[in-house]
C-alpha positions as CSV (number, residue, x, y, z in Angstrom):
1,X,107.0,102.6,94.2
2,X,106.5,99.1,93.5
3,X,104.2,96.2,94.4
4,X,105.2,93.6,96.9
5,X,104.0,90.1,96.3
6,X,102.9,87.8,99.1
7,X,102.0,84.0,97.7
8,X,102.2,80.0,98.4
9,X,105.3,78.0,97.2
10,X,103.6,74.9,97.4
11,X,100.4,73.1,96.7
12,X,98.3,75.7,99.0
13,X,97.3,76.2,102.0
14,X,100.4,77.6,103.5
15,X,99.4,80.4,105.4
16,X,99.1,83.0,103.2
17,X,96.2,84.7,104.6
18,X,97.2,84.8,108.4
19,X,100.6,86.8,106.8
20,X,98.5,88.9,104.7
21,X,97.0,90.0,107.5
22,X,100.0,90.5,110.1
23,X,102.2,92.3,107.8
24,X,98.8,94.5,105.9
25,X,99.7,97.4,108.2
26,X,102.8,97.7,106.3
27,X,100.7,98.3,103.5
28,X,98.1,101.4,102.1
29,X,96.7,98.5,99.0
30,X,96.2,95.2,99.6
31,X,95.0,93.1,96.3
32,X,94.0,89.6,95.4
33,X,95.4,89.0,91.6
34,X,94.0,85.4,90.9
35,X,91.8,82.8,91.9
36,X,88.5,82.5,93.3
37,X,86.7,81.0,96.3
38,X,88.2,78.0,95.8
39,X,90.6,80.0,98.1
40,X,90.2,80.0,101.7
41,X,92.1,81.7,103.7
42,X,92.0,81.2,107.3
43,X,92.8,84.1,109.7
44,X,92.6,84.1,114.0
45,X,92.8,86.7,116.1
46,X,90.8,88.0,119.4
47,X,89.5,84.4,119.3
48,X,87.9,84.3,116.6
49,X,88.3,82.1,113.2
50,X,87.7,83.7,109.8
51,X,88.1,82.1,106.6
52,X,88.1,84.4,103.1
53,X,87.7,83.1,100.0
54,X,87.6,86.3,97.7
55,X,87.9,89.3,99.6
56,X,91.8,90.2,100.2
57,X,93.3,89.0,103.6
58,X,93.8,93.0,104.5
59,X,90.0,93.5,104.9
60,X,90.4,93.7,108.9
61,X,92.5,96.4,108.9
62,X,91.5,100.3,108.6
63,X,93.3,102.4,106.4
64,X,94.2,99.6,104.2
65,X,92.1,99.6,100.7
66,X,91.0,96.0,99.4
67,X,91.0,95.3,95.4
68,X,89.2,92.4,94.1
69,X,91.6,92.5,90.9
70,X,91.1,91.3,87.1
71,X,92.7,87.8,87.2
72,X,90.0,87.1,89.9
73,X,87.1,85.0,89.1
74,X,84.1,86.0,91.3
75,X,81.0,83.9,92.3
76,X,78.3,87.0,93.2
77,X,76.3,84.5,95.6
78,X,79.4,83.2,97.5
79,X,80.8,86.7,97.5
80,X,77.5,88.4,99.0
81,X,77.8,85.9,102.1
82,X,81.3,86.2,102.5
83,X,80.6,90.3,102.9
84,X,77.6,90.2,104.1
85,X,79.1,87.6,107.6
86,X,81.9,90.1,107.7
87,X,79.5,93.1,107.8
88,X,77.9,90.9,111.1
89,X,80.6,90.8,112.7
90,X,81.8,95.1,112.8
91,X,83.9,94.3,109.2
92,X,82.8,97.8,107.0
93,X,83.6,95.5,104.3
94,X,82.0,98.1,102.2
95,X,84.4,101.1,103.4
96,X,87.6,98.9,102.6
97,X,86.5,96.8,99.0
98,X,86.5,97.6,95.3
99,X,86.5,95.5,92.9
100,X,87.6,95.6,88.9
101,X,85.8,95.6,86.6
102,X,87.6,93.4,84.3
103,X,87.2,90.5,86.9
104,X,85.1,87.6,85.1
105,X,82.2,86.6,86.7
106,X,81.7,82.8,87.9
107,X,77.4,82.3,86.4
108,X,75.2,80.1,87.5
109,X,75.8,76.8,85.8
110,X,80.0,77.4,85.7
111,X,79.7,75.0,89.4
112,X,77.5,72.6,87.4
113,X,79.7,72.1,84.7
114,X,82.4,71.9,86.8
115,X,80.7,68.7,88.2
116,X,79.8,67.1,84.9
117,X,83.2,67.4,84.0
118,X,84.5,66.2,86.2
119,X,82.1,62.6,87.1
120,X,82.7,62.4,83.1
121,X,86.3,62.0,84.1
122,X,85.8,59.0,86.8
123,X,88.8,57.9,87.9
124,X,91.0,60.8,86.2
125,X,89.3,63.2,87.6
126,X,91.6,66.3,89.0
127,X,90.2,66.8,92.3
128,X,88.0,69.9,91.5
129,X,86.6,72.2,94.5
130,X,83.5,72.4,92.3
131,X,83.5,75.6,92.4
132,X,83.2,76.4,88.5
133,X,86.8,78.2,88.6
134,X,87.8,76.1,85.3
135,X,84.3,76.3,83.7
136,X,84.6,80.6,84.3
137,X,88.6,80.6,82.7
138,X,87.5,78.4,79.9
139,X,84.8,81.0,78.9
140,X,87.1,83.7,80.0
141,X,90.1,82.1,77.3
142,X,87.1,81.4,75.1
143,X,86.1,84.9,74.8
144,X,82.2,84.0,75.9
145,X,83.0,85.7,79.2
146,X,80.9,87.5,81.6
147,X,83.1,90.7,83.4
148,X,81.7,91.9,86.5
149,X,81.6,95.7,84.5
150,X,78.9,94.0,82.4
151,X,76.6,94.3,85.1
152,X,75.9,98.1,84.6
153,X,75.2,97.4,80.7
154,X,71.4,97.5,80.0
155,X,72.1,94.3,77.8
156,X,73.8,92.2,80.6
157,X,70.6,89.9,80.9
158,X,70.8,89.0,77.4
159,X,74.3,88.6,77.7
160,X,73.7,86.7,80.3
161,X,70.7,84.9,78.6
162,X,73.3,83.7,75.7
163,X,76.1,82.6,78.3
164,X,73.3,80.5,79.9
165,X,72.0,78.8,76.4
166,X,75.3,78.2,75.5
167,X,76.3,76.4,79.0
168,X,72.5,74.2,79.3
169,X,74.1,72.8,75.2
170,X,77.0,71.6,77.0
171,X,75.4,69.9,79.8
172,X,73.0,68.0,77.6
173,X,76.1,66.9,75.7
174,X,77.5,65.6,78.7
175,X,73.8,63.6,79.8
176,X,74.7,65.9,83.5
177,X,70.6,66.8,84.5
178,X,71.5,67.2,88.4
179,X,70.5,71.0,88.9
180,X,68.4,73.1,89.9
181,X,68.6,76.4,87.4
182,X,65.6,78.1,88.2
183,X,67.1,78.1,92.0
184,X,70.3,78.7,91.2
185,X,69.6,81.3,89.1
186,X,67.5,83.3,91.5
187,X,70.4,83.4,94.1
188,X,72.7,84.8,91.8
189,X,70.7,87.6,89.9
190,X,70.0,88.5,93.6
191,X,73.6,88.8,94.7
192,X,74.4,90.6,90.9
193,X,72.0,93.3,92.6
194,X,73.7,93.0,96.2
195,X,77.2,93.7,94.4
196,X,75.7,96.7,92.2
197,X,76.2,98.4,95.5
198,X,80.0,98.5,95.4
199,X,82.9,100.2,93.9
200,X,83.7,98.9,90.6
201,X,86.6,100.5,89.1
202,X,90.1,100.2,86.4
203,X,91.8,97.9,89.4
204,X,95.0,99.0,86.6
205,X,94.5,102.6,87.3
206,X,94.3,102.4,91.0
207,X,96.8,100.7,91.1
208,X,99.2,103.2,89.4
209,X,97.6,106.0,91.5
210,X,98.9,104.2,94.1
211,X,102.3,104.3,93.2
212,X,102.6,107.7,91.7
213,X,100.7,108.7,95.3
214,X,103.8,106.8,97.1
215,X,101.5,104.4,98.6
216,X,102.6,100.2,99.6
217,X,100.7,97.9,97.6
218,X,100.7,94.2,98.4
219,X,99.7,91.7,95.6
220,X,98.2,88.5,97.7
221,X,98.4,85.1,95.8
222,X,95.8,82.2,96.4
223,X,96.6,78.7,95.6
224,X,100.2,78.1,95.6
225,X,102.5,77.8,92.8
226,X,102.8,74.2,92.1
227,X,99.2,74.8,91.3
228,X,100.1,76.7,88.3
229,X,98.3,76.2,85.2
230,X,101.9,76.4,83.5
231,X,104.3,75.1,86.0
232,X,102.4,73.3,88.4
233,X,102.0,69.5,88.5
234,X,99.6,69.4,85.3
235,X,97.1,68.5,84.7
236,X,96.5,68.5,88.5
237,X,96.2,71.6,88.2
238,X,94.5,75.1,88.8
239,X,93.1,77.1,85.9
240,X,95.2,80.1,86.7
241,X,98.8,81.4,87.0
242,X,99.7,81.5,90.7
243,X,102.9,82.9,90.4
244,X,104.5,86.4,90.8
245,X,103.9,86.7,86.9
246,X,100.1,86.0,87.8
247,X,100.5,89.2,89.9
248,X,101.4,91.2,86.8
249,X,98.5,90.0,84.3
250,X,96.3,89.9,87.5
251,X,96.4,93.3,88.4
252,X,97.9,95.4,85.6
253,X,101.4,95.6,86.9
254,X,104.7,95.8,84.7
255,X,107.7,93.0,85.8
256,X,109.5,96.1,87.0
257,X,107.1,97.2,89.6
258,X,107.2,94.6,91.4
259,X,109.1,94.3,94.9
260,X,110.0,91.8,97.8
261,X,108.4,88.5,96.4
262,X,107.5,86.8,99.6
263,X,107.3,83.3,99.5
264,X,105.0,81.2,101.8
265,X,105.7,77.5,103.1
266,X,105.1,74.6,105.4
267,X,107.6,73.2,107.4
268,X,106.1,69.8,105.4
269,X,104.2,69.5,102.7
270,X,100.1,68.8,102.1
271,X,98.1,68.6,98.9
272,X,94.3,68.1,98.5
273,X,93.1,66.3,95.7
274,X,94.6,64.4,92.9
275,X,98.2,64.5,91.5
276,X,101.9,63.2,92.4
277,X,103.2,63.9,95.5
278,X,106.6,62.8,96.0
279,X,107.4,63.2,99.8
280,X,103.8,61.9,100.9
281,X,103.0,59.8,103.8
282,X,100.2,57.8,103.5
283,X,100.3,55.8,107.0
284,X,100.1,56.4,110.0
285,X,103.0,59.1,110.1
286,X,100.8,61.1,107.5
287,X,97.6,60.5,109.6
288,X,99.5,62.2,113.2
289,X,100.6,65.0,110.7
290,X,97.5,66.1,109.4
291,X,95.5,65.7,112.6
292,X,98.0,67.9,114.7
293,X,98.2,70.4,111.7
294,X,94.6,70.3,111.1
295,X,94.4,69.3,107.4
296,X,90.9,69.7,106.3
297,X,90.4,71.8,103.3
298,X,88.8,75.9,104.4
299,X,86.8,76.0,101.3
300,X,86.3,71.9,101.0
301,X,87.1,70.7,104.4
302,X,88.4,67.4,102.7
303,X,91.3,65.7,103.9
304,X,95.0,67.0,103.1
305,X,97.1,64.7,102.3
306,X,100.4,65.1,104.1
307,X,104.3,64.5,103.4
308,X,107.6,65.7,104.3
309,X,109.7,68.6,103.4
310,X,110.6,68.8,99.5
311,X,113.9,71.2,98.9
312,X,113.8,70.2,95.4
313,X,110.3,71.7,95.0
314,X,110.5,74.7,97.0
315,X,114.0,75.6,95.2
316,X,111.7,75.1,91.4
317,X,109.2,77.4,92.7
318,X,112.0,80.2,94.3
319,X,112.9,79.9,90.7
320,X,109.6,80.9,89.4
321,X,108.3,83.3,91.5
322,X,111.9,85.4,92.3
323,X,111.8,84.8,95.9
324,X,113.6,87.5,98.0
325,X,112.5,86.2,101.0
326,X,110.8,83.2,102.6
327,X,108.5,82.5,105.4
328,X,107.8,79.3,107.1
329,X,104.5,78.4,108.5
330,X,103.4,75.7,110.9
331,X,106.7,74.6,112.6
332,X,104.4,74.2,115.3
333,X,102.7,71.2,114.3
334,X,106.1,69.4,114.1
335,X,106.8,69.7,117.6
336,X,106.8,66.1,119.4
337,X,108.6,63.7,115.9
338,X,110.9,62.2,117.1
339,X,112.6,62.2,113.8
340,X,112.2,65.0,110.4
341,X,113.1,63.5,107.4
342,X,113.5,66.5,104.5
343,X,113.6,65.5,100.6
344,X,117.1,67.1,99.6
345,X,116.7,65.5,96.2
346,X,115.2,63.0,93.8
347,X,116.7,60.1,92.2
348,X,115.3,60.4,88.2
349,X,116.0,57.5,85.8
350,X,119.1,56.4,88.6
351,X,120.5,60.1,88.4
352,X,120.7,62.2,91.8
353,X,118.9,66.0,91.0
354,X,117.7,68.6,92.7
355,X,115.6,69.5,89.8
356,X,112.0,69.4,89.1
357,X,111.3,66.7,86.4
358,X,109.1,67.1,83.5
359,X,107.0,64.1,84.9
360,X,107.7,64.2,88.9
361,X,106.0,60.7,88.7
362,X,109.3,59.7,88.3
363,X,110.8,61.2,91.0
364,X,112.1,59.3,94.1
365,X,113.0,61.3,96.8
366,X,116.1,60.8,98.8
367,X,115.8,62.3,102.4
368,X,118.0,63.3,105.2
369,X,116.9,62.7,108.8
370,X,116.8,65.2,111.3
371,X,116.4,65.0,115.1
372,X,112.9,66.2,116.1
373,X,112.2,68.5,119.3
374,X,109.4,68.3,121.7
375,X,108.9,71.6,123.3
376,X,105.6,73.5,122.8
377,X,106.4,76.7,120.7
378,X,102.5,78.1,120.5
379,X,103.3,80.8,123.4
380,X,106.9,81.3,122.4
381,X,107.5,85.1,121.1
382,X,111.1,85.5,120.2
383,X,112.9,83.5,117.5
384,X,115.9,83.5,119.9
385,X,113.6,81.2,122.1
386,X,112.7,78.4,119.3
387,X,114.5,75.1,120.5
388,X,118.1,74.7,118.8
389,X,117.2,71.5,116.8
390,X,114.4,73.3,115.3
391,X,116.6,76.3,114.7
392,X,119.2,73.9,112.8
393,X,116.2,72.8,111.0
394,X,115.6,75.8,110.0
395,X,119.2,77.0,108.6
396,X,119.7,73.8,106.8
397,X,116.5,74.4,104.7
398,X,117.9,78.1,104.3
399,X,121.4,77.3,103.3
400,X,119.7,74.8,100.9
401,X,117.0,77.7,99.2
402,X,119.9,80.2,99.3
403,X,117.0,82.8,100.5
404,X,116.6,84.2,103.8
405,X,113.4,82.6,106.0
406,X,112.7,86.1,107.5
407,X,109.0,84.9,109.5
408,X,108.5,81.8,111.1
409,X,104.5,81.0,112.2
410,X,104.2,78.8,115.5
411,X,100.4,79.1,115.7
412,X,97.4,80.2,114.1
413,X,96.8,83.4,116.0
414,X,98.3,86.7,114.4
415,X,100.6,87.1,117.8
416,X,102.4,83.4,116.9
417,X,104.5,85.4,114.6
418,X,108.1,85.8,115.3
419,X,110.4,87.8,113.1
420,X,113.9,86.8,112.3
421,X,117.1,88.8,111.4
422,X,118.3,86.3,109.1
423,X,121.5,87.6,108.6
């Protein structure tokens, strides 16, 4: 057996959770391999909205086992209220969730530094969720990391205790005095106690069971790949490796286990936060676009920015990641343009490419225009139905990506799915 891998082939928030979710019964495993709750992932069904930010997008399903895996970061106090609104709402998160023990823990003042770090970088600041994700893979690359497997060592409060000392040097460094420790601290020893409770096992060796067993395993991405910490549009960047290799360090898996790489998109582009964006629309085109598509940040809720289709970017991050097959989210929300323009490729120092540049500052895109359609495809439930302009959007971007688009997502809801032979 081998391990499918589900993730985002832009700048995030594409949709991956509302796919994990409709294809999970496919699957016996489902496990998140990077990241932390500076994911959200935004799943509806039976009207009603839930948004995960650690726990793996399979977590609604029975029969489906959820692993936290060891590329994960994990904040105990944001982690305990994720599982403990689930558990309120008929979720048995605790039948369906283990979680490795060689995920790194996010500690109390990671979120602070995060902050200092970034106000000391004023107007070259990155964008930052805040959630201390880059303050937790700095000590984690540093080798002063916490691991969650720590917690069942009689010296994890000293260890703790040192982590802590070492942290409170580096704010007073950077003159950062806006915290509360003694308050912060309490919540998370509390929620270190709350997660003492659950499974924590060698992610690794589960995962192998798995596939000497026979059983699916999807590996579910967060982020999206021009996030990368190595490819992505650095430094505005994430602090971990979003792509299918990410899957492999993430969760113990050798490059020959894994399967179908699935690759998420938008039928136009967003990005929160700092950092180039070629195809954006900052007017009043941009503004329609993220108010019909809802653009507000799950974990943030600030502001997407918005733009048009890239090709060139979506063909680097195929690349990447290995795509076998792609799946296109929110063609929905383009439903009443009159006109699509789609970045086919950029101009770079006067030379036409379809390549990403070493500094995509540089790039100027160079679009083609497409006629727009206006019929509502929310209730729609065959591809066969989709309006023919959108359909010949569709196969231009394919014939471009040179990989099938196998799902295309016309709502939010798990039923405003439609499947495609795209043969």
């Amino acid at each position: 057996m081998k391990a499918d891998v589900l993730l985002g082939l832009q700048w995030g928030d594409e949709g991956k959770g509302k796919i994990v979710d409709v294809i999970t019964p496919k699957y016996e495993v489902v496990a998140r391999f990077q990241g932390g709750p500076n994911a959200g992932h935004t799943l509806h069904f039976d009207g009603k909205k839930f948004v995960l930010n650690t726990i793996p997008s399979g977590i609604f399903h029975e029969n489906c086992l959820n692993v936290i895996g060891n590329g994960v970061v994990i904040d105990p106090v944001i982690l305990k209220r994720e599982i403990e609104n689930l558990e309120k709402q008929g979720v048995p998160v605790s039948e369906r969730l283990q979680i490795s023990r060689r995920a790194h823990l996010i500690q109390p003042l990671h979120p602070v530094l995060d902050a200092a770090l970034e106000k000391a970088k004023g107007d070259e600041k990155i964008g930052s969720t805040l959630k201390g994700i880059g303050p937790a893979y700095q000590d984690k690359t540093g080798r002063h990391g916490i691991r969650i497997g720590d917690i069942t060592f009689p010296d994890f409060i000293e260890r703790y205790h040192q982590a802590r000392q070492r942290h409170l040097q580096m704010l007073n460094q950077l003159g950062f005095t806006d915290f509360d420790l003694e308050q912060l601290e309490s919540n998370w020893l509390a929620a270190i106690d709350f997660l003492r409770q659950y499974p924590l096992i060698d992610s690794e060796n589960l995962i192998h069971d798995a596939f000497s067993q026979g059983k699916s395993v999807l590996a579910e991405g967060a982020q999206g790949t021009l996030l990368d910490l190595e490819f992505g549009t650095y430094p505005f960047v994430t602090s971990s490796n979003t792509i299918t290799a990410g899957a492999c360090t993430g969760l113990g898996i050798a490059p020959s286990q894994i399967g179908e790489v699935m690759g998420i998109f938008k039928a136009y582009c967003t990005r929160v936060g700092g950092g180039p964006f070629p195809t954006e629309l900052d007017n009043e085109l941009g503004e329609r676009l993220r108010k019909l598509g809802h653009e507000f940040g799950a974990t943030t809720g600030r502001a997407r920015r918005t733009g048009w289709l890239d090709i060139p970017a979506l063909k680097y991050a195929i690349r990447l990641n290995g795509a076998t097959q792609l799946i296109m989210t929110k063609a929905d929300v383009l439903s009443g343009f009159g006109k699509i323009q789609v970045c086919t490729h950029y101009q770079v120092n006067g030379i036409l490419t379809q390549d990403m540049p070493y500094d995509i500052k540089e790039a100027v895109p160079v679009y083609q225009e497409f006629d727009g359609w206006t019929e509502d495809l929310t209730s729609i439930s065959d591809y066969h139905q989709l309006p023919v302009k959108l359909k010949a959007y569709i196969e231009f971007i394919e014939q471009h990506l040179k990989v099938p688009i196998t799902v295309v997502s016309v709502g939010p809801d798990r039923k405003q799915t439609l499947f495609r032979n795209a043969h």
